[in-house]
C-alpha positions in Angstrom: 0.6 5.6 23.2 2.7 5.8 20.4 2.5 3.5 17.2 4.3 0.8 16.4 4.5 -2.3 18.2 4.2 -2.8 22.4 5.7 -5.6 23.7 4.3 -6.8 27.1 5.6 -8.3 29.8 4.1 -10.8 32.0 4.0 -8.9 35.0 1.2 -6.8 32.9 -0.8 -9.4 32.8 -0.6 -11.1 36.1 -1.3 -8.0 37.9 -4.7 -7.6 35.6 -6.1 -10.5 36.6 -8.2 -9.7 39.5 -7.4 -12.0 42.6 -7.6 -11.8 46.3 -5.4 -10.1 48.4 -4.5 -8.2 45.2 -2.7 -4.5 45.7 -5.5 -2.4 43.9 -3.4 0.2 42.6 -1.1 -2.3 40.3 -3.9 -3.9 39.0 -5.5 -0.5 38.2 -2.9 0.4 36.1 -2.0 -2.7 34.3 -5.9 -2.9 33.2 -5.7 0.5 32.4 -2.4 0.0 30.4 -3.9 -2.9 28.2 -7.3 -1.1 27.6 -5.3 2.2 26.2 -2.5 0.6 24.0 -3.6 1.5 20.5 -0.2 0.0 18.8 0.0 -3.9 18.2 0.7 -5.8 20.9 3.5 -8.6 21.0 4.1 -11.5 23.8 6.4 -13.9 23.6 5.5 -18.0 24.1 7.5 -17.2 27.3 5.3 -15.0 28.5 2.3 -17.0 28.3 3.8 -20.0 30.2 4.9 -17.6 33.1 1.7 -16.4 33.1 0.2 -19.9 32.9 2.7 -20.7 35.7 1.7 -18.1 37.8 -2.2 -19.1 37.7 -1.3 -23.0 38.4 0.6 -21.4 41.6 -2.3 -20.0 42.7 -4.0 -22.9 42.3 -6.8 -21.3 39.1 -8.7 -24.3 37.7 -7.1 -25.3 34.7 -10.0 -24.2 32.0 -10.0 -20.6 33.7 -6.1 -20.7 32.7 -7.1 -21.8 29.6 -9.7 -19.0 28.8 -7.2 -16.6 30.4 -4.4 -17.7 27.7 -7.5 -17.7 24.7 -8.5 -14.0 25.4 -4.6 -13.0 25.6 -4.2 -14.5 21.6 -7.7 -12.9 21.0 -6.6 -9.3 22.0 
């Protein structure tokens, strides 16, 4: 990927997290994506509340959201 900065998009994110029922192929690529991005990565505080929002709706126990949300910062 090229350098500079990458800004990422929720979707990214929601489709790496492995869950049932899951189509394969998106989350292939979206773990793929965030394993090869060599540029600094930006999200926005929106971002990680969809996100967050996303796991509540499927009903994730709230400290698995909240290890979800620390390894996001982390990376």
């Amino acid at each position: 990927m090229n350098e500079g900065k990458v800004f990422i998009d929720t979707n990214v994110f929601v489709y790496a997290k492995p869950k049932p029922a899951q189509d394969e192929a998106k989350h292939q690529a979206a773990v793929r994506f965030l394993q090869e991005i060599d540029s600094e990565a930006v999200i926005s505080v929106q971002v990680v509340n969809e996100f967050s929002s996303v796991l509540l709706k499927h009903k994730v126990e709230d400290e698995a959201i909240h290890s979800a949300v620390r390894n996001i910062a982390q990376d």
